[in-house]
N, C-alpha and C positions, 0 to 999 in steps of 0.2 A: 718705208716698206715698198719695195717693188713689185709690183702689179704684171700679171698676166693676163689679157683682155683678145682671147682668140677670135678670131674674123673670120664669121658665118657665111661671108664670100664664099667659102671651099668646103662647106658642111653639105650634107645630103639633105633638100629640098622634104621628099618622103620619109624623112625620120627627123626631121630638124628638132622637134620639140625633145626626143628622145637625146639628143646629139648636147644639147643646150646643159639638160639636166645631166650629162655627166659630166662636162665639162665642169659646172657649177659644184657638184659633188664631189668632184676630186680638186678643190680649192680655186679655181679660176676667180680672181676678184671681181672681172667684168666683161662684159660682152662685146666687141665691135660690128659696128651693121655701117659697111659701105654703102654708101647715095649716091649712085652715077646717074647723069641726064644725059649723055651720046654729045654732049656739047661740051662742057666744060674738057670732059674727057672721050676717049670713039665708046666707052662701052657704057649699055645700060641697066642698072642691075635694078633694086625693088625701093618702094617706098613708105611714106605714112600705116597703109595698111597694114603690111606683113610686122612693122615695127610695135601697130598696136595689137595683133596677134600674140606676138612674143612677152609683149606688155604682161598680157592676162595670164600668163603661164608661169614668171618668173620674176621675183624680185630683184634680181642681180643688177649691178650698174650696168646700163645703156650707153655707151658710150659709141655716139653717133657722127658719122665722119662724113659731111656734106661734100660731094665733090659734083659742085653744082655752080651754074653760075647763078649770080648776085642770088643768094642762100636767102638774103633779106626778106625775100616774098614770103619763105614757109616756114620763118620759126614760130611763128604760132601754134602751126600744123604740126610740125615736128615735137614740141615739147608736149601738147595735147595727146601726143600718141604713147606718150609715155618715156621721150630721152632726160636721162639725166645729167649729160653733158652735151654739146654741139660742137662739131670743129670745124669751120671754113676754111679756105685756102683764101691767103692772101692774092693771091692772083686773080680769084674770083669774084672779087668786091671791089666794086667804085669807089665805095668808103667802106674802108675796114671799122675805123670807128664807128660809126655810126652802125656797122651789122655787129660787132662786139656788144655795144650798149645796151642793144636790141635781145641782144643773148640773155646779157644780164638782168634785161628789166622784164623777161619773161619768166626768170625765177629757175634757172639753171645753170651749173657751169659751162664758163666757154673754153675753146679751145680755138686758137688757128695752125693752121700747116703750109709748110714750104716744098715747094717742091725742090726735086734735088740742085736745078741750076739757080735756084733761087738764095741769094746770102744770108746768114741768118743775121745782120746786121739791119735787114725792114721791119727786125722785130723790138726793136728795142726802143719804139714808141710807147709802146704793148703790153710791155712784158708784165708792169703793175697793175694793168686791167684786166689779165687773162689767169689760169685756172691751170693752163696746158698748154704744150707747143707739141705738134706733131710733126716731127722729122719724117719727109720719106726718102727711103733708101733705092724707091724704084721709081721710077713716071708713074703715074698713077694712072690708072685704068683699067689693071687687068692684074688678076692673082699670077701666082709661079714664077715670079719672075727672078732675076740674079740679084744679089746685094751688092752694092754700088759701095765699092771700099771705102772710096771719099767719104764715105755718112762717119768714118770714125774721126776725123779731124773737124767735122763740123761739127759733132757733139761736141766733143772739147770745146772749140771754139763760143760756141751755147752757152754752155757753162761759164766758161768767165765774161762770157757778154751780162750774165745775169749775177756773176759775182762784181765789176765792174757798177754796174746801173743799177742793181737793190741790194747789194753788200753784203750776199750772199748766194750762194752755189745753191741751196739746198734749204729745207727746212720750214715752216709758217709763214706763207704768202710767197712763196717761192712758185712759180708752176712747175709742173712736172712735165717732165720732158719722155714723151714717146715717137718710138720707132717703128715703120711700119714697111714691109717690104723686102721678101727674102731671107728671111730670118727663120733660122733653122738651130737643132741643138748642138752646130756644131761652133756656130758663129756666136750664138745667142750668150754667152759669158763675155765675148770680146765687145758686143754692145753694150752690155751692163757696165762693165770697166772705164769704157768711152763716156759713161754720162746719160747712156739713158735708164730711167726706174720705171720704164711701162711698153710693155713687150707685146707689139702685135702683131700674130701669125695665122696664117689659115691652113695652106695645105699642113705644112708640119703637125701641127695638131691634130687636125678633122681626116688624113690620111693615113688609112693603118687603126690601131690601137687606139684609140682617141685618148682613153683612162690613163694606160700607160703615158704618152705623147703628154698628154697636161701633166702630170707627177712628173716625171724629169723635167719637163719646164721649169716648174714651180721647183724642184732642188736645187735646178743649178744658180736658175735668178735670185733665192733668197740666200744664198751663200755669204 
């Protein structure tokens, strides 16, 4: 099943709670909450708090995208606030292992991400320990930006890295593979094709129509 997990990066602050529950009402499977520290990436968005805010208002998957250096320090903090996934950036971690394990032995799934110049070939230590991989299609750090073509040969690529090394593309203990960055309704079917099953967007969604905006998401991805 492919999943839509809109990223409250580009939602309206004074209505969020309002913005969340429709999103959530009109099928959205899960939520993304970007974690910038002005270091790892130049922008700095919101943390633990705002995530345990949203905690108390909504059931929905949390699916929580660290883009922080060495992440290691807060998964305590983070899974305490209420995430039910965590994804680091491999570029962020000294030892990726050892912040995976950490993920895991706090009782949540994990995820890591690559950035775009990054191969997805560092992942394939991984790929049996992990839950998700997060493809970005942009640099990370900042919403609205263009989708970077190349993301569709790396997904491919992805994928028979993961059909190669756990003998299968897809399916039970397989992770899933999401995309994050510029993804709109125009591109978003030619992602889904590419090999990704988890689609995350912000302005698209949270700009305009929000109702309407997630419903043709969720049409076109469940195709």
């Amino acid at each position: 099943m492919n999943w839509l997990s809109p990223s409250i990066l580009a939602a309206d602050f004074n209505r969020l709670g309002e913005q969340i529950k429709c999103v959530r009402d009109c099928g959205a499977q899960a939520l993304h909450f970007d974690v910038m520290d002005g270091l790892f990436v130049p922008s700095i968005s919101f943390g633990m708090p705002v995530l345990a805010s949203i905690r108390k208002e909504t059931d929905m998957f949390l699916d929580v995208h660290l883009m922080i250096r060495e992440p290691i320090r807060y998964i305590n903090e983070f899974v305490e606030s209420g995430a039910n996934l965590i994804t680091v950036h491999y570029e962020a971690c000294s030892d990726v292992l050892q912040t995976v394990t950490a993920i895991r032995a706090a009782g949540v799934k994990v995820g890591i991400s690559i950035r775009p110049e990054t191969p997805v070939s560092v992942l394939r230590p991984f790929l049996n320990k992990i839950d998700l991989v997060l493809v970005m299609s942009v640099n990370p750090g900042f919403g609205g930006q263009k989708f970077m073509e190349g993301t569709y040969d790396k997904l491919r690529e992805l994928r028979a890295l993961m059909k190669e090394t756990l003998g299968a593309e897809r399916g039970e203990g397989i992770p899933r593979v999401e995309v994050d960055g510029g993804i709109n309704l125009e591109n978003v079917a030619s992602v889904v094709e590419a090999g990704a099953d988890t689609i995350v967007t912000g302005s698209a969604v949270f700009r305009g129509d929000i109702a309407d905006n997630t419903k043709r998401f969720l049409e076109i991805i469940s195709r």
